[in-house]
C-alpha positions in Angstrom: 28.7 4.5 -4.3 24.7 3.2 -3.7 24.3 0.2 -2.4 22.7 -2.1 -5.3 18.9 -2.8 -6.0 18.9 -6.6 -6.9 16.4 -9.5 -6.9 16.7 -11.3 -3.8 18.9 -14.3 -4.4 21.3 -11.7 -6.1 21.0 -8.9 -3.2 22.0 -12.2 -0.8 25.4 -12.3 -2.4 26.5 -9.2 -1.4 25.9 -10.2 2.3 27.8 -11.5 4.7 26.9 -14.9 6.1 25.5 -13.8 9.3 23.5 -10.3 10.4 19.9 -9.3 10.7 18.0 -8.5 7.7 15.5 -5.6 7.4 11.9 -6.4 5.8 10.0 -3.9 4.5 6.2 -3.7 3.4 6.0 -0.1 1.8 2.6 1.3 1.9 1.8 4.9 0.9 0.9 6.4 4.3 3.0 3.7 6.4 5.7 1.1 5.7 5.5 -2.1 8.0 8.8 -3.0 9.7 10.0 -6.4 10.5 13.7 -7.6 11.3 15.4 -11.0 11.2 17.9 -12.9 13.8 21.5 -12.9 12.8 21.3 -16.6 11.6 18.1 -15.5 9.5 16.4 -18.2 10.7 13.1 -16.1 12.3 11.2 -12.6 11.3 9.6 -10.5 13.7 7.9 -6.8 13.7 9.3 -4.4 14.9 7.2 -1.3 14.5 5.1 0.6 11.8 6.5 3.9 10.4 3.9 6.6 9.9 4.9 7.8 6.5 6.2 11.8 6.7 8.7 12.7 4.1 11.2 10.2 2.0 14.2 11.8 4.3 12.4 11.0 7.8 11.2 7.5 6.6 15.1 6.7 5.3 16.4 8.3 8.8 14.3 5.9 11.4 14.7 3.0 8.6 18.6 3.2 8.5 18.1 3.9 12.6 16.9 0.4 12.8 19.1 -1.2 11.1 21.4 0.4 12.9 20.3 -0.8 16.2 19.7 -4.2 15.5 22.9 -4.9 13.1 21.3 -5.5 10.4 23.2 -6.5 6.8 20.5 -5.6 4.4 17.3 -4.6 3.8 14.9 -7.0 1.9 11.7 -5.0 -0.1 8.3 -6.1 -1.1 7.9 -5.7 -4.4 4.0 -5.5 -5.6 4.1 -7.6 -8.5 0.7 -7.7 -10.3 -1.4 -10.9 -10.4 -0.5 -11.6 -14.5 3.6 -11.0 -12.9 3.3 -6.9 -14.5 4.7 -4.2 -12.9 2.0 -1.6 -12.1 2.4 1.7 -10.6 2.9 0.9 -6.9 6.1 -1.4 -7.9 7.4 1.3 -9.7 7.0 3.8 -6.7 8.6 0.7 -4.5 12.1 0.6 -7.1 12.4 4.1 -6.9 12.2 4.3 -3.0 14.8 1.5 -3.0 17.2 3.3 -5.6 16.9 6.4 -3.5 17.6 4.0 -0.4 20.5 2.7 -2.0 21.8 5.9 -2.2 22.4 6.5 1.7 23.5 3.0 2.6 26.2 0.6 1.9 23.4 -2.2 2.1 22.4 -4.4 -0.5 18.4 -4.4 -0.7 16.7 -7.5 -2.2 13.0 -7.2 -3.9 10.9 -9.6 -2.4 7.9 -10.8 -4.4 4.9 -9.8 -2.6 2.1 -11.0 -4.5 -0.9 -11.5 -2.2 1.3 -10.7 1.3 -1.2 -8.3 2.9 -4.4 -10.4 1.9 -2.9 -14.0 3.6 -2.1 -11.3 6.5 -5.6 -9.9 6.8 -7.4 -13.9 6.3 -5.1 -14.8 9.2 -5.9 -11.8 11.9 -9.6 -12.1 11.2 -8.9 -15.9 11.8 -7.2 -14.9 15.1 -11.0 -12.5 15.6 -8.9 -9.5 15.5 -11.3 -6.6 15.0 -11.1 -4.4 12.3 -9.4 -1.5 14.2 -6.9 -4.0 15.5 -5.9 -5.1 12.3 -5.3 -1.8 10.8 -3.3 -1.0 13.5 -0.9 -4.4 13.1 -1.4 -5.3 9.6 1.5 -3.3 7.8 3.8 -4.5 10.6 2.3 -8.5 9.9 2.9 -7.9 6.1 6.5 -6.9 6.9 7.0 -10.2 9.1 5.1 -11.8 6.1 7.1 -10.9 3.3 10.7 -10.7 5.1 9.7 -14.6 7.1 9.1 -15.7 2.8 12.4 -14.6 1.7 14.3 -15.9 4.8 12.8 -19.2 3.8 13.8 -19.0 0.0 17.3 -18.3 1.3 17.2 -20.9 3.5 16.2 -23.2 0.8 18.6 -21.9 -1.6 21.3 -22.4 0.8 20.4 -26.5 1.0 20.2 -26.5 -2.9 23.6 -24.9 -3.7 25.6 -25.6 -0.4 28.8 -28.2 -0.4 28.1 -31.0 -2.0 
């Protein structure tokens, strides 16, 4: 049975309470990599895939979460500015469905409204040059987005633990 293809807070019950999780930021010629500690606590990249076919993408991705443990996979969804769907979050759902069909792994949609444009305003505040930053800036977007949710679950955790 495929793993489902939820909203964060929903993907995060069908997790257990401690393992990595796996951020994407889905490009069309790359998708940016980042990964989380077991206690979720702190994102950091890990590479940037070199988009080839859906098949070789899915092997190295479920290859990484493999290697580092991982209990889910959290997606950037590109929501539009006015909260619309456009064609690139359409392409990002269906990558996930297909996703969900070769792991047992809930995946989570992230909103990721502006990710890669804070990422960019931040490594040309660090003087990156413009080569650099293409070479990093999928990878950043990936910390970017998967570091947002980790702090939404945090904060969701406070707000609806014991009480």
């Amino acid at each position: 049975m495929p793993a489902s293809v939820l909203p964060l807070v929903e993907a995060a019950a069908h997790w257990p309470a401690r393992g990595a999780l796996v951020g994407l930021d889905l490009g069309t010629k790359t998708i940016g990599v980042a990964v989380s500690d077991p206690d979720r606590r702190l994102a950091a990249g890990v590479e940037t895939i070199r988009r080839k076919t859906f098949t070789l993408d899915a092997a190295r991705l479920l290859a990484i979460a493999g290697e580092r443990r991982a209990a889910g996979f959290i997606l950037g969804l590109p929501i539009n500015m006015d909260g619309s769907e456009g064609p690139r979050a359409q392409s990002t759902r269906a990558f996930a469905r297909n996703l969900a069909r070769l792991t047992d792994f809930a995946i989570g949609l992230w909103d990721e409204r502006l990710s890669t444009a804070a990422v960019e305003r931040e490594l040309i505040g660090l003087d990156m040059s413009r080569a650099r930053r293409a070479k990093v800036i999928d990878e950043h977007a990936a910390i970017f987005i998967l570091q947002g949710a980790l702090d939404r679950l945090a904060t969701q955790r406070r707000t609806s633990g014991p009480g």
